[in-house]
PDB file of N, CA, C and O in Angstrom, chain B, residues numbered from 101:
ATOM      1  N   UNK B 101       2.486  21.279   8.919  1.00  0.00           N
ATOM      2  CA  UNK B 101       1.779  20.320   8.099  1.00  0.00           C
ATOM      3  C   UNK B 101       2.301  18.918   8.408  1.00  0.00           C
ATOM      4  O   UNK B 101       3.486  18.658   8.615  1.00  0.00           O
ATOM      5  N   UNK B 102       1.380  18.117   8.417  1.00  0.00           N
ATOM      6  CA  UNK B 102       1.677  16.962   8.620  1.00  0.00           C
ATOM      7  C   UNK B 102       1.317  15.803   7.558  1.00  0.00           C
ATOM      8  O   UNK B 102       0.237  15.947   6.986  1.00  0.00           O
ATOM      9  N   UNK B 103       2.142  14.595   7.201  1.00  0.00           N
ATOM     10  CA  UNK B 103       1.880  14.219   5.926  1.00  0.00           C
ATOM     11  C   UNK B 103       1.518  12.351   6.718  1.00  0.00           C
ATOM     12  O   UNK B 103       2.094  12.233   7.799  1.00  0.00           O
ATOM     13  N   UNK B 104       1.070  11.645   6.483  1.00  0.00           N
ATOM     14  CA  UNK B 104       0.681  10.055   7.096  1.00  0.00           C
ATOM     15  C   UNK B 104       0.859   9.630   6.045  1.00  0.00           C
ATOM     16  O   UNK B 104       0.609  10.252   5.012  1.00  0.00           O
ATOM     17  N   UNK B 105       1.621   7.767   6.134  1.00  0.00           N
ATOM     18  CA  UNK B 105       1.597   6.837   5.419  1.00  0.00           C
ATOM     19  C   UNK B 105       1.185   5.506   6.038  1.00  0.00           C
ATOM     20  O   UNK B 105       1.553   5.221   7.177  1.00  0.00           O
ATOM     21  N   UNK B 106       0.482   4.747   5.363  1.00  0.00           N
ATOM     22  CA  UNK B 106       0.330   3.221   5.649  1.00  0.00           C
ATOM     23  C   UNK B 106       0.697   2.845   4.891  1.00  0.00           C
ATOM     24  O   UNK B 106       0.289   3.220   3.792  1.00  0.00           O
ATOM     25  N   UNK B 107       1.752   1.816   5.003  1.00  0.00           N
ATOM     26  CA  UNK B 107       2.287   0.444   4.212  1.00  0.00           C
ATOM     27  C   UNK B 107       1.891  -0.249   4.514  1.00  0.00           C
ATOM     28  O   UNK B 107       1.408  -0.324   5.644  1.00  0.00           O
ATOM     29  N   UNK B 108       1.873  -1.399   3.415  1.00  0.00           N
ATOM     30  CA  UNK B 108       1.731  -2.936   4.119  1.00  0.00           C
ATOM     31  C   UNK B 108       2.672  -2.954   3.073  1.00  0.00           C
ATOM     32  O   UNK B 108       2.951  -2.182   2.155  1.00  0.00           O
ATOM     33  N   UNK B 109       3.297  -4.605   3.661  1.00  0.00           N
ATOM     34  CA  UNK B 109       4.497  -5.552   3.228  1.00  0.00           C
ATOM     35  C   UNK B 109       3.765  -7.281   3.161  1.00  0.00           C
ATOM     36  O   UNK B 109       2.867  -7.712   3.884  1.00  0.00           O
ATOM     37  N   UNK B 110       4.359  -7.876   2.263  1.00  0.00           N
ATOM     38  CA  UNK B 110       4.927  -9.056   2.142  1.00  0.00           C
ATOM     39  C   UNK B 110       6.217  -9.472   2.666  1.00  0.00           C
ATOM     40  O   UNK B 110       7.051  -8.584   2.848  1.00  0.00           O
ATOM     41  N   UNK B 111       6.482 -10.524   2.905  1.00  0.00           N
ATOM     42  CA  UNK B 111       7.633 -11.001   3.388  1.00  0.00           C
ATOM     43  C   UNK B 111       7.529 -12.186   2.867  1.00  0.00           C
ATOM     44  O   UNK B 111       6.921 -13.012   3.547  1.00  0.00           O
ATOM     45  N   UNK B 112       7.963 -12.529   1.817  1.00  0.00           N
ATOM     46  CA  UNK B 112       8.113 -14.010   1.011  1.00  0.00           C
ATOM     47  C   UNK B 112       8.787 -14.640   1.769  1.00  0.00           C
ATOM     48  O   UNK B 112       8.103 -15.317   2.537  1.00  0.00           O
ATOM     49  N   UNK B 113      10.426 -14.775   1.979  1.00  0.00           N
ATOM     50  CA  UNK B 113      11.566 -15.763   2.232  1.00  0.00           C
ATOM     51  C   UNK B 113      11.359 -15.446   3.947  1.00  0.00           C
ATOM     52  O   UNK B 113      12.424 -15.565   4.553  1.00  0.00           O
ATOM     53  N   UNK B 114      10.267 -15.094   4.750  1.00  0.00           N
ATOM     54  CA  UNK B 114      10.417 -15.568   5.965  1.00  0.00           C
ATOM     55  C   UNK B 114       9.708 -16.462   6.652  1.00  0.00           C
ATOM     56  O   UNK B 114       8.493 -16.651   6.588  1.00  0.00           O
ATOM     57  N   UNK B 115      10.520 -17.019   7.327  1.00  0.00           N
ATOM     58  CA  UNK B 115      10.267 -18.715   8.106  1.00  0.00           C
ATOM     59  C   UNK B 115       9.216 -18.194   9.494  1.00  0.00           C
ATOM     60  O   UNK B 115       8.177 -18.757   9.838  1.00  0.00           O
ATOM     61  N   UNK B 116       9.876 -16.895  10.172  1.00  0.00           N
ATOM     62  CA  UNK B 116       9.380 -17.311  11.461  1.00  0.00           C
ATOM     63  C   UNK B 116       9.279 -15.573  12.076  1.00  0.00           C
ATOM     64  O   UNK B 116       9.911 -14.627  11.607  1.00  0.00           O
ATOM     65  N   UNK B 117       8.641 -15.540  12.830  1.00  0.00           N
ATOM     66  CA  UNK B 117       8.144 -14.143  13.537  1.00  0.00           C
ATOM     67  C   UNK B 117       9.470 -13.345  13.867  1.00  0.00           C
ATOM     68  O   UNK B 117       9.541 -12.125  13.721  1.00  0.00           O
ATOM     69  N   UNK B 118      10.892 -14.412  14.489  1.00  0.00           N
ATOM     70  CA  UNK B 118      12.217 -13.391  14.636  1.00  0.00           C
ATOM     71  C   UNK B 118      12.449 -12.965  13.687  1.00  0.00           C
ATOM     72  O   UNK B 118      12.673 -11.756  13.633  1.00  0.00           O
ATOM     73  N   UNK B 119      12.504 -13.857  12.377  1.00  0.00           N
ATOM     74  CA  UNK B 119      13.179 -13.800  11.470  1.00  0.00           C
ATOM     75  C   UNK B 119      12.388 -12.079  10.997  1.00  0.00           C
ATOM     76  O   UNK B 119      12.946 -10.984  10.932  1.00  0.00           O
ATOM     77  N   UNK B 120      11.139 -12.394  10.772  1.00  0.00           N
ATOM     78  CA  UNK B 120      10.724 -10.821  10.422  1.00  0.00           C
ATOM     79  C   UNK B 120      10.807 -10.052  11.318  1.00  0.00           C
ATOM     80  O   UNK B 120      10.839  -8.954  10.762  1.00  0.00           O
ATOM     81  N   UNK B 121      10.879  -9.869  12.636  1.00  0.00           N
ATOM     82  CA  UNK B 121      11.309  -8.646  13.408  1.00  0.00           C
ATOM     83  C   UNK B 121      12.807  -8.313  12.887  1.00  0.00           C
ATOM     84  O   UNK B 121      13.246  -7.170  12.755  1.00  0.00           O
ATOM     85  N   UNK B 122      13.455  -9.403  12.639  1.00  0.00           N
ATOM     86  CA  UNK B 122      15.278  -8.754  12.024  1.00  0.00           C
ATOM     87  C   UNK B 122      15.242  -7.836  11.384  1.00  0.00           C
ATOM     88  O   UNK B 122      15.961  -6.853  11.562  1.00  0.00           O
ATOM     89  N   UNK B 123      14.022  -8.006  10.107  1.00  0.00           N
ATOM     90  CA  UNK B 123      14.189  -7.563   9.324  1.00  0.00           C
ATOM     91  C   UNK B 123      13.673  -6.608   9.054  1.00  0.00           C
ATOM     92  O   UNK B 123      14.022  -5.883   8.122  1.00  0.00           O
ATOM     93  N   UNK B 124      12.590  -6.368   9.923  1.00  0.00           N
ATOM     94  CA  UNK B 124      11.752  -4.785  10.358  1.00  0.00           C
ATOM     95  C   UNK B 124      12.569  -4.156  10.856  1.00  0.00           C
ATOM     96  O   UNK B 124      12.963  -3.075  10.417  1.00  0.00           O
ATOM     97  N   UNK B 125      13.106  -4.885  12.181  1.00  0.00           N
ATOM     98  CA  UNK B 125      14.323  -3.640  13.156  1.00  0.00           C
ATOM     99  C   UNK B 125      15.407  -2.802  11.805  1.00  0.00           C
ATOM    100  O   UNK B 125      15.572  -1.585  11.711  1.00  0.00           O
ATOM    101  N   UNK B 126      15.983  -3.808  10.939  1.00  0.00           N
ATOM    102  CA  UNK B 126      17.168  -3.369  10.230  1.00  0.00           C
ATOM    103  C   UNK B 126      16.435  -2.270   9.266  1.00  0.00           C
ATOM    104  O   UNK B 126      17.026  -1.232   8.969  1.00  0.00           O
ATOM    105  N   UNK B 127      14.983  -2.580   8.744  1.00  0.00           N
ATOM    106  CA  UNK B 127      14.526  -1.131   7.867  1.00  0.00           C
ATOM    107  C   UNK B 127      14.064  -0.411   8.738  1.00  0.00           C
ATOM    108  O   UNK B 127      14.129   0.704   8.220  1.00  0.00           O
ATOM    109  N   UNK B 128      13.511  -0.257  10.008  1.00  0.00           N
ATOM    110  CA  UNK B 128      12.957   0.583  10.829  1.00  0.00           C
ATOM    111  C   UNK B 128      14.861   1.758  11.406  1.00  0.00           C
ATOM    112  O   UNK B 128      15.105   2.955  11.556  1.00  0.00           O
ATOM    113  N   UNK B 129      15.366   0.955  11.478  1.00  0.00           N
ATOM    114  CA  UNK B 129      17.337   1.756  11.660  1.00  0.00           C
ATOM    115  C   UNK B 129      17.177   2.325  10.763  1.00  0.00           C
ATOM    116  O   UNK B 129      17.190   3.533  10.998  1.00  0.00           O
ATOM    117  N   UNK B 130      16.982   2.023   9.531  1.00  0.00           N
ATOM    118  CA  UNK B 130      18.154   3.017   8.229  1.00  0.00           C
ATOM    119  C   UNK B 130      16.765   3.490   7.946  1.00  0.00           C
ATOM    120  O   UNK B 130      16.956   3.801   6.770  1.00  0.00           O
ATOM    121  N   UNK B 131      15.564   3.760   8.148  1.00  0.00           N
ATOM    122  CA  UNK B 131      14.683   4.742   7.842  1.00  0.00           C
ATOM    123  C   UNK B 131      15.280   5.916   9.091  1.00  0.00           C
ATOM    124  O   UNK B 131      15.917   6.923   8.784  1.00  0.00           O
ATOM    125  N   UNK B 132      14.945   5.560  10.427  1.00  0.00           N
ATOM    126  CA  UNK B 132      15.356   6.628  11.116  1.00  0.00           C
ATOM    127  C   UNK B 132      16.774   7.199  11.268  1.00  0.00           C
ATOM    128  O   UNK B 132      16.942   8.266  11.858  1.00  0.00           O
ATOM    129  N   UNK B 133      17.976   6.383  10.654  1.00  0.00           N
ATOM    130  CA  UNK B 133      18.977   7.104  10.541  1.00  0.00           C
ATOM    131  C   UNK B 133      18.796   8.500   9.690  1.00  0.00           C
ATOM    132  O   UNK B 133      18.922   9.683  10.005  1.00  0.00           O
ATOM    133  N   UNK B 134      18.358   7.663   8.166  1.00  0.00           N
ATOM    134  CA  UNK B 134      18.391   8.396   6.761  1.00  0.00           C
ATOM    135  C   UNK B 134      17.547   9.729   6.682  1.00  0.00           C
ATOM    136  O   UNK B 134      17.683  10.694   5.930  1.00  0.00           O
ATOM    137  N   UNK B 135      16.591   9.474   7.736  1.00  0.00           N
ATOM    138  CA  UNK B 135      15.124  10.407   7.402  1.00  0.00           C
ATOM    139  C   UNK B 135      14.590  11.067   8.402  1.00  0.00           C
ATOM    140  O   UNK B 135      14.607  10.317   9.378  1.00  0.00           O
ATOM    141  N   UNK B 136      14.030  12.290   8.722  1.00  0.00           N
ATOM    142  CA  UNK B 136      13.162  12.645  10.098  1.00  0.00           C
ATOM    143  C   UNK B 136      11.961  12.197   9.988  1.00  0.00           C
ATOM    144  O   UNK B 136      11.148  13.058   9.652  1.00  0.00           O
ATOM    145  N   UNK B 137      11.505  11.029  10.171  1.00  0.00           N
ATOM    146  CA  UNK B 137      10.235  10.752  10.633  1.00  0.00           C
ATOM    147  C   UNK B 137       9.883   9.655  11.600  1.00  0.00           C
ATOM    148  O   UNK B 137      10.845   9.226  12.236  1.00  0.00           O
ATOM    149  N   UNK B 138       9.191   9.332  11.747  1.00  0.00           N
ATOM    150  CA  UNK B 138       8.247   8.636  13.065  1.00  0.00           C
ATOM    151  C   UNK B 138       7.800   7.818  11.790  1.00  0.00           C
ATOM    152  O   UNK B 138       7.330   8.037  10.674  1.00  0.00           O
ATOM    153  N   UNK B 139       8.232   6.690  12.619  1.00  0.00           N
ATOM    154  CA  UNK B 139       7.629   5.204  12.570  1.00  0.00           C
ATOM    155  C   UNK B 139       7.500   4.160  13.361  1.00  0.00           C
ATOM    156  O   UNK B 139       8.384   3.928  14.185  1.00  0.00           O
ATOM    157  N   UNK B 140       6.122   3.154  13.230  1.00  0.00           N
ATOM    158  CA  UNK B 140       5.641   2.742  13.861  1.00  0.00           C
ATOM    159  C   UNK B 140       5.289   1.306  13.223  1.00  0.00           C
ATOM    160  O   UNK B 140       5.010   1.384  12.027  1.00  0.00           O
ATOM    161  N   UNK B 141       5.234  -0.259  13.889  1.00  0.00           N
ATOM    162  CA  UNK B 141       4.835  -1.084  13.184  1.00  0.00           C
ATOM    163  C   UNK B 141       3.108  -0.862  13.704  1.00  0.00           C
ATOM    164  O   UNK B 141       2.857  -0.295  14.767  1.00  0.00           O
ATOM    165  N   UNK B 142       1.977  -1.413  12.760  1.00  0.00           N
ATOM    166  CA  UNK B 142       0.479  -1.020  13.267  1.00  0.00           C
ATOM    167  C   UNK B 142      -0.350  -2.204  13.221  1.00  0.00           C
ATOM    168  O   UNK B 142      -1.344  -2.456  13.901  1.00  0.00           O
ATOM    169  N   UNK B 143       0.209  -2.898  12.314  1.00  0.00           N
ATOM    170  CA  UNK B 143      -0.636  -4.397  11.883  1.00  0.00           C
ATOM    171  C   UNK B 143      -0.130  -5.455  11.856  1.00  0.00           C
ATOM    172  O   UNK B 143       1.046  -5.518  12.216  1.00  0.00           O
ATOM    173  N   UNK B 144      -0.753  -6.558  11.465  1.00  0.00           N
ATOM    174  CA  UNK B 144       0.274  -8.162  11.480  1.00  0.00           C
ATOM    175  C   UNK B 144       1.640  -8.146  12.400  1.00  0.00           C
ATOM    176  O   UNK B 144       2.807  -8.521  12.290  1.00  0.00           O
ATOM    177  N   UNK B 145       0.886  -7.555  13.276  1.00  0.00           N
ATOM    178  CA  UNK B 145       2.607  -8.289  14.501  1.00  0.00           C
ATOM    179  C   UNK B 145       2.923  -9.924  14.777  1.00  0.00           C
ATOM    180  O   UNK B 145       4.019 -10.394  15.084  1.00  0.00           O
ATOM    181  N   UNK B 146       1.684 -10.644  14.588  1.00  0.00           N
ATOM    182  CA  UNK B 146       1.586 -12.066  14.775  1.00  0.00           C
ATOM    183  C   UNK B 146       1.643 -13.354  13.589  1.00  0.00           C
ATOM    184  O   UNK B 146       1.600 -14.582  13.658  1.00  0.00           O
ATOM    185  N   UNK B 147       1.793 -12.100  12.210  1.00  0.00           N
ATOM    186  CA  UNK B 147       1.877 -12.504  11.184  1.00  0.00           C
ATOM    187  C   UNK B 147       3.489 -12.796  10.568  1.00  0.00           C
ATOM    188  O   UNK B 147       4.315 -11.929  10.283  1.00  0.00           O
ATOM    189  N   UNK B 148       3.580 -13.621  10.509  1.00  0.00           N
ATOM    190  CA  UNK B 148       5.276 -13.894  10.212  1.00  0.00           C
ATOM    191  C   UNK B 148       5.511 -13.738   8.398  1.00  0.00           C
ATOM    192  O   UNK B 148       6.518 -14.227   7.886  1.00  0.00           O
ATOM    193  N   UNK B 149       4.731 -13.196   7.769  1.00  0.00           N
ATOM    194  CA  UNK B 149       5.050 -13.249   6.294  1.00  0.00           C
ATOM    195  C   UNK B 149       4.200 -12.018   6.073  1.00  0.00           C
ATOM    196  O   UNK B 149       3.699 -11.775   4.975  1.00  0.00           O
ATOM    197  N   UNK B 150       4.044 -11.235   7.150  1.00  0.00           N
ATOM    198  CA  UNK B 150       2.567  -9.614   6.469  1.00  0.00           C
ATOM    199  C   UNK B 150       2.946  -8.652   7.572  1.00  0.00           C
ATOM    200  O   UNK B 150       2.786  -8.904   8.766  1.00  0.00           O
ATOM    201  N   UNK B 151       3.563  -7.305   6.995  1.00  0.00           N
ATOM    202  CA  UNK B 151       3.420  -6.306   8.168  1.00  0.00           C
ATOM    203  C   UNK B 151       2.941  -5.107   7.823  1.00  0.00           C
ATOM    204  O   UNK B 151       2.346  -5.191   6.749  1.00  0.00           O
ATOM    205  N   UNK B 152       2.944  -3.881   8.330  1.00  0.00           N
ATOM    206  CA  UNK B 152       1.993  -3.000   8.034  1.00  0.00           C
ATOM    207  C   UNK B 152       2.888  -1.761   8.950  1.00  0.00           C
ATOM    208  O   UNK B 152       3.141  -1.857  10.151  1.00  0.00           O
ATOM    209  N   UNK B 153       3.230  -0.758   8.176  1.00  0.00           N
ATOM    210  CA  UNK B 153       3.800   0.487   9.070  1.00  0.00           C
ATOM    211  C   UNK B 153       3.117   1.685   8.829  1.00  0.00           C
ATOM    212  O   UNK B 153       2.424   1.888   7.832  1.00  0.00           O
ATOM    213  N   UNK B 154       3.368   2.714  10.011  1.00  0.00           N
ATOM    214  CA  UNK B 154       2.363   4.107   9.819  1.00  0.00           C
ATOM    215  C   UNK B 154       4.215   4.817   9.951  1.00  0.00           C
ATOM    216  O   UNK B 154       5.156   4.659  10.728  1.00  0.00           O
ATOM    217  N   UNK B 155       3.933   5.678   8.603  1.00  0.00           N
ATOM    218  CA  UNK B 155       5.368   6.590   8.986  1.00  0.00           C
ATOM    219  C   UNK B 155       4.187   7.853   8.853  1.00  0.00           C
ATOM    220  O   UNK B 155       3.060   7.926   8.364  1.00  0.00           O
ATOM    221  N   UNK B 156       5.287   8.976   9.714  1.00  0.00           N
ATOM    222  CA  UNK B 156       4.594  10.174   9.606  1.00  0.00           C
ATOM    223  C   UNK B 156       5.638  11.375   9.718  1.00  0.00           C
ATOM    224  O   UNK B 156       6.319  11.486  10.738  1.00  0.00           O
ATOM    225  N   UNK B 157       5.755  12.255   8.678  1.00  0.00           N
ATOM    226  CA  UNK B 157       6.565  13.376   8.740  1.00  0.00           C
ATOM    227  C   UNK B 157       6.111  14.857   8.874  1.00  0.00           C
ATOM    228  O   UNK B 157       5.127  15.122   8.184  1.00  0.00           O
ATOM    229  N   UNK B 158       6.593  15.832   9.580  1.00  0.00           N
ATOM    230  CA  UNK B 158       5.785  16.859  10.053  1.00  0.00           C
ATOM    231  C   UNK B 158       6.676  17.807   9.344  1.00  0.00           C
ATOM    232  O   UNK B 158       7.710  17.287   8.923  1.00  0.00           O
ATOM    233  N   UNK B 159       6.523  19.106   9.102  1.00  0.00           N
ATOM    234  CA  UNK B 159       7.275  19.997   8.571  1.00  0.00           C
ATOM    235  C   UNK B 159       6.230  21.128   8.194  1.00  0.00           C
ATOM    236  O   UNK B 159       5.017  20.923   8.161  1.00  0.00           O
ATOM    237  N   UNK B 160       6.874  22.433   7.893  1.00  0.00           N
ATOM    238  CA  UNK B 160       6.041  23.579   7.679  1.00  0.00           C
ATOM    239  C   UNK B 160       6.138  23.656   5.762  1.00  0.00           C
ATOM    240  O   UNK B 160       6.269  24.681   5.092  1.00  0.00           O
ATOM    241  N   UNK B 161       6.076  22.893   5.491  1.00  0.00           N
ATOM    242  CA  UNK B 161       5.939  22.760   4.071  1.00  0.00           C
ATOM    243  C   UNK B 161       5.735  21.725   3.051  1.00  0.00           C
ATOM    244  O   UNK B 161       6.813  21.216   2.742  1.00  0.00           O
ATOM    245  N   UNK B 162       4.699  21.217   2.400  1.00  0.00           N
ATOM    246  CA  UNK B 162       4.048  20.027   1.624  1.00  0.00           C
ATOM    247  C   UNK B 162       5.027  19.191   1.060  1.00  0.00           C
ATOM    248  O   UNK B 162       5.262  18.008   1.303  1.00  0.00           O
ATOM    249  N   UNK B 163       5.832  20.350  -0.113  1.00  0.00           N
ATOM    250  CA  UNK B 163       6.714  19.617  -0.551  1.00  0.00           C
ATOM    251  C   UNK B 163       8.129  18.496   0.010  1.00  0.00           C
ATOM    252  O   UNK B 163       8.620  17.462  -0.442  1.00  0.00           O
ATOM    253  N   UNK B 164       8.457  19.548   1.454  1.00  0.00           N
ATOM    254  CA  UNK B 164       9.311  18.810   2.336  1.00  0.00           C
ATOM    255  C   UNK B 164       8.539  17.553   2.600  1.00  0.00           C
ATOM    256  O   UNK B 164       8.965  16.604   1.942  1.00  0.00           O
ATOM    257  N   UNK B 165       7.857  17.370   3.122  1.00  0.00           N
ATOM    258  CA  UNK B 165       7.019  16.202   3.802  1.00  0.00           C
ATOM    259  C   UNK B 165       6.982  15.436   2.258  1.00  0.00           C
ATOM    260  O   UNK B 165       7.133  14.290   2.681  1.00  0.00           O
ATOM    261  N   UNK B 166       6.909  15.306   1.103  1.00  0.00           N
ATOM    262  CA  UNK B 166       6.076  14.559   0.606  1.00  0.00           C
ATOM    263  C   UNK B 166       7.515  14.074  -0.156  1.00  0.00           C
ATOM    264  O   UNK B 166       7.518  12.908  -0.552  1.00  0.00           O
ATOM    265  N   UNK B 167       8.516  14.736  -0.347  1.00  0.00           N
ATOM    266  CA  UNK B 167       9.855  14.247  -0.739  1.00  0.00           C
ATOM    267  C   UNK B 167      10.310  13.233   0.085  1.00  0.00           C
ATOM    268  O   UNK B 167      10.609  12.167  -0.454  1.00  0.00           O
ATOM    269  N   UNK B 168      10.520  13.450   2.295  1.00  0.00           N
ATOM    270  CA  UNK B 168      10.919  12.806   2.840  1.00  0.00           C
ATOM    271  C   UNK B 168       9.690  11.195   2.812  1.00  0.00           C
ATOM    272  O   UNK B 168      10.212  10.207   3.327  1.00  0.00           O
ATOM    273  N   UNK B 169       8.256  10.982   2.280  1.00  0.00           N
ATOM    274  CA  UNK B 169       8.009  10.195   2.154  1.00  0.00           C
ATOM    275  C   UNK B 169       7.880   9.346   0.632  1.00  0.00           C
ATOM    276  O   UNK B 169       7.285   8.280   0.478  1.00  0.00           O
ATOM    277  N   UNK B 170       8.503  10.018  -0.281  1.00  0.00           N
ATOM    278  CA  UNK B 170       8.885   9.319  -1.249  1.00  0.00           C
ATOM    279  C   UNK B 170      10.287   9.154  -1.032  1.00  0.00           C
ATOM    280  O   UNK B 170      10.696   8.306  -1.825  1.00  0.00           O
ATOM    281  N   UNK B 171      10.945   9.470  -0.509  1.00  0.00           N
ATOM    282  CA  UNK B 171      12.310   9.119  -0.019  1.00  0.00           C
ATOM    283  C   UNK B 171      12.347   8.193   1.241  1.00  0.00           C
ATOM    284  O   UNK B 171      13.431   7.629   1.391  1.00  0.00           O
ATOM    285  N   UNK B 172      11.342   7.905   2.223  1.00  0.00           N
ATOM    286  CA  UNK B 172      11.047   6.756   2.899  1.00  0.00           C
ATOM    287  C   UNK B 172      10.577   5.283   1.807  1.00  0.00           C
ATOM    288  O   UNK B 172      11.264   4.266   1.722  1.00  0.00           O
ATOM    289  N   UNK B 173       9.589   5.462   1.247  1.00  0.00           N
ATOM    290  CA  UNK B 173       8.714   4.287   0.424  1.00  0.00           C
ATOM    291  C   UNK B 173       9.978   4.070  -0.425  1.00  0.00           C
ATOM    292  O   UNK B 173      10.246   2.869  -0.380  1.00  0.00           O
ATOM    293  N   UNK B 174      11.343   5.104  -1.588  1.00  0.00           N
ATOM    294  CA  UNK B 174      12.282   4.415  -1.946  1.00  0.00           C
ATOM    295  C   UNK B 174      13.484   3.049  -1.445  1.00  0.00           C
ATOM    296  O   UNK B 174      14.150   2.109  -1.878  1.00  0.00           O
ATOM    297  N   UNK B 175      13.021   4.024   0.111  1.00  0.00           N
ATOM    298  CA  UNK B 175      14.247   2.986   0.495  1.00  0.00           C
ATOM    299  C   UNK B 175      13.656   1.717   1.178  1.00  0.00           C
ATOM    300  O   UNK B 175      14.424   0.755   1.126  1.00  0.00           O
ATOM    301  N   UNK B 176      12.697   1.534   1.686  1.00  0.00           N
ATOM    302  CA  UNK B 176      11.473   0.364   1.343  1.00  0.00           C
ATOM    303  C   UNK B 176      11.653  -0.350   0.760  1.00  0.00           C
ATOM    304  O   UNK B 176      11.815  -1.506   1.152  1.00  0.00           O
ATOM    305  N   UNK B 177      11.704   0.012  -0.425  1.00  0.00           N
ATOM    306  CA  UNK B 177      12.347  -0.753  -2.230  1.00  0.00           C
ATOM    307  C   UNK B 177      12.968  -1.495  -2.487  1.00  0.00           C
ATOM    308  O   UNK B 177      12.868  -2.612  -2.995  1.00  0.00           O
ATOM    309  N   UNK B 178      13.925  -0.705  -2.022  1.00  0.00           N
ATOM    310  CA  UNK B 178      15.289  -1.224  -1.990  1.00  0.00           C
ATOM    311  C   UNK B 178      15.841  -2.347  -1.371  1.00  0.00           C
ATOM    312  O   UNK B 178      16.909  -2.844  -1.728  1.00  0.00           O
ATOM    313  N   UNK B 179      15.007  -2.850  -0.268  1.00  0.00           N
ATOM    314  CA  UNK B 179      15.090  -4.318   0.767  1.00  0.00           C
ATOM    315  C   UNK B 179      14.351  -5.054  -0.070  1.00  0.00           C
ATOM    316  O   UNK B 179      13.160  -4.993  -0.375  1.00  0.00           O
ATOM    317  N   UNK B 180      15.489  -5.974  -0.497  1.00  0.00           N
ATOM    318  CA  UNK B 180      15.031  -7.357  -1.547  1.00  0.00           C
ATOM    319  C   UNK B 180      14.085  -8.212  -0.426  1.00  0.00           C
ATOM    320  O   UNK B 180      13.649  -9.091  -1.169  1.00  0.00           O
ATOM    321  N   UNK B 181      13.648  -8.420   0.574  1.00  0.00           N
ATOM    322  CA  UNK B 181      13.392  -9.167   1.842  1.00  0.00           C
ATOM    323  C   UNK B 181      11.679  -8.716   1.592  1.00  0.00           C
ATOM    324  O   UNK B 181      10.736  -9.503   1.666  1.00  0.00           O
ATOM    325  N   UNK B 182      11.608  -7.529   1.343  1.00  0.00           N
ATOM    326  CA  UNK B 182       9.905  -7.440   1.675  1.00  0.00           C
ATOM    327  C   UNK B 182       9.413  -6.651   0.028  1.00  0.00           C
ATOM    328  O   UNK B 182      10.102  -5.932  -0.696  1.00  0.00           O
ATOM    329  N   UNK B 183       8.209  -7.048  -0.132  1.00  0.00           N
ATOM    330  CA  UNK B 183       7.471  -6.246  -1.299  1.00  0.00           C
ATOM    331  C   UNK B 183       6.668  -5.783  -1.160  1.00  0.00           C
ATOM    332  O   UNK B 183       5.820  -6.573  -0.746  1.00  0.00           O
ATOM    333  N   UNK B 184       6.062  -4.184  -1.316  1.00  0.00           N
ATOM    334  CA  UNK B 184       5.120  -3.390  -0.729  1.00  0.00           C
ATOM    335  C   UNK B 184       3.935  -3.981  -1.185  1.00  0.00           C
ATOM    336  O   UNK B 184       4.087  -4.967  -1.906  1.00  0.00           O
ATOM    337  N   UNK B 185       2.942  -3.668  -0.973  1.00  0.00           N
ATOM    338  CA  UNK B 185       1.544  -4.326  -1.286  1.00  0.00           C
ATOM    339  C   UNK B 185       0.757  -3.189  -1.434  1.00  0.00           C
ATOM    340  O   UNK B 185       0.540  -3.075  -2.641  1.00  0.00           O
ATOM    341  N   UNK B 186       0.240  -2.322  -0.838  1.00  0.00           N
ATOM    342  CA  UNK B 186      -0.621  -1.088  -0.967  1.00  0.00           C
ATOM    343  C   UNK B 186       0.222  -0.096   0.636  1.00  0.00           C
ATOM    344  O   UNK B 186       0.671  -0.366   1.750  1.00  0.00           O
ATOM    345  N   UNK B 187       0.018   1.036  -0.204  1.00  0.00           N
ATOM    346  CA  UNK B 187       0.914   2.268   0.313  1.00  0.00           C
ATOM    347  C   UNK B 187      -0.629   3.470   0.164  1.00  0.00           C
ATOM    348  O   UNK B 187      -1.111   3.727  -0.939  1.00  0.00           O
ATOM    349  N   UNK B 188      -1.182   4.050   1.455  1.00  0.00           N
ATOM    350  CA  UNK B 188      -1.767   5.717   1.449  1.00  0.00           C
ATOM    351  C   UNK B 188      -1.340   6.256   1.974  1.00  0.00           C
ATOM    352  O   UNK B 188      -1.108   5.992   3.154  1.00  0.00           O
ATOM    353  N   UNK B 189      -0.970   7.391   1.351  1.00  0.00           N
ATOM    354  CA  UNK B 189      -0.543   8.315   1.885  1.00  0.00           C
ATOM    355  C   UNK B 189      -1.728  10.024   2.072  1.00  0.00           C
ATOM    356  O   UNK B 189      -2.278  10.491   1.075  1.00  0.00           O
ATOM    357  N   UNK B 190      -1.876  10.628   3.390  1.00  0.00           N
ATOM    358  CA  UNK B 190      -2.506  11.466   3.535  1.00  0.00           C
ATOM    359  C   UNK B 190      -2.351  12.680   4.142  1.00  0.00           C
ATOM    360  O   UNK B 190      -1.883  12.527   5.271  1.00  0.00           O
ATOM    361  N   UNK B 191      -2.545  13.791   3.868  1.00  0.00           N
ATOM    362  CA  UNK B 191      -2.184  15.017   4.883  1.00  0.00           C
ATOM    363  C   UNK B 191      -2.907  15.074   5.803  1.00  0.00           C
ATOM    364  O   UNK B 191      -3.993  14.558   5.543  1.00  0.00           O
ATOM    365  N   UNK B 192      -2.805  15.593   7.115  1.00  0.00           N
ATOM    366  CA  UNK B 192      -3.987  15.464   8.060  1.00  0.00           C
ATOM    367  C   UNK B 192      -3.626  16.664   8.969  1.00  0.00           C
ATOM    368  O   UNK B 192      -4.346  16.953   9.925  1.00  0.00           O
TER     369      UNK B 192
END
């Protein structure tokens, strides 16, 4: 089973396109340290204050998958730097 998410983000306090790649690279690390899934940036790459990620977790069971993506979108949260905006999540 496979479970899909789209995020989008805000990025209030950023100035400039590095400045938000810093800060993607540093949550894109501690998602793939913390978690087994695949992620990807998908949207606003040229946008220095808007980004957009596809995570996706695979597993032979719903509940696994849907814990490791409420346990992805928590730690999301948790980065004072960005504020989620709209989150779907889908089985496919």
């Amino acid at each position: 089973m496979l479970l899909y998410a789209e995020i989008e983000f805000i990025l209030y306090d950023c100035h400039s396109l590095k400045e938000k790649r810093s800060i993607l690279l540093r949550l894109k690390n501690r998602l793939n340290k913390n978690l087994n899934l695949a992620i990807a940036e998908i949207d606003h790459q040229n946008q220095w204050q808007r980004a957009a990620f596809a995570i996706v977790t695979v597993s032979d069971a719903k509940v696994i998958n849907e814990k490791v993506i409420q346990q992805a979108l928590a730690l999301m949260d948790s980065f004072p730097e960005i504020e989620r905006t709209t989150t779907d999540v889908e089985e496919r």
